[in-house]
C-alpha positions, 0 to 999 in steps of 0.5 A: 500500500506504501508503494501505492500510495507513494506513487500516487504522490509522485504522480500529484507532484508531478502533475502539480508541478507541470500544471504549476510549471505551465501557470508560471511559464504562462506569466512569464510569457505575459510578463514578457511579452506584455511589452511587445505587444503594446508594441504591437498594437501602438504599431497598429493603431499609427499604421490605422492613423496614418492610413486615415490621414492619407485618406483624408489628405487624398480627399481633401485634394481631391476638394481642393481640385473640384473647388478649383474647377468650380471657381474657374467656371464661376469665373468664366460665367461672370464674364459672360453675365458682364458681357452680356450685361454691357450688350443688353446695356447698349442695346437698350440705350440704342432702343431710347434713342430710336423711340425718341427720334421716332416720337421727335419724328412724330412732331416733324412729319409734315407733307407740306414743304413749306409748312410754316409750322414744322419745327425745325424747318425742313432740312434743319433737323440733326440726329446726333447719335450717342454711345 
């Protein structure tokens, strides 16, 4: 029975001494490698950081380009609206003058050529153009 009991024993501490032994061997691969593992994932989450800023600087460029084109084109409509806008100046300027000597013509129509009432006599009347 003492050899029994004895190898019973040995089994135990051997038992014991390996679960114990992988325990210990566990927190010293913990210990140990705690650090690099911080490591590890400072690492990662840089890597993580950087691919975000670059993400974002590619799409910020790509703002920077479309904002570009856009004024470009605001500037090319502005010229025309000032383009248009001196023609459409010009022409209305053009159509007082034609409605003023038309309503002028009105007063100095006469059939008769020595009307004594034209204003101003006939062959007198000038029309000055403007612009």
């Amino acid at each position: 029975m003492i050899d029994i009991f004895q190898i019973k024993s040995d089994l135990i501490s051997t038992l014991g001494s390996f679960i114990g032994g992988g325990a210990l061997g566990g927190l010293i691969s913990t210990v140990f490698n705690r650090k690099e593992n911080k490591r590890i994932k400072r690492s990662e989450a840089i890597q993580s950081e950087a691919a975000a800023k670059k993400e974002d600087a590619s799409a910020a460029a790509e703002m920077m380009g479309l904002l570009e084109r856009a004024v470009a084109h605001m500037e090319l409509l502005q010229s025309q609206r000032t383009e248009d806008y001196r023609r459409i100046n010009a022409l209305e300027k053009m159509m007082e003058q034609e409605l003023a000597w038309r309503k002028d013509g009105d007063y100095h129509y006469c059939e008769v050529e020595e009307c004594r009432q034209r204003k101003p006599p006939i062959g007198t009347f000038k029309r000055v153009r403007h612009g």
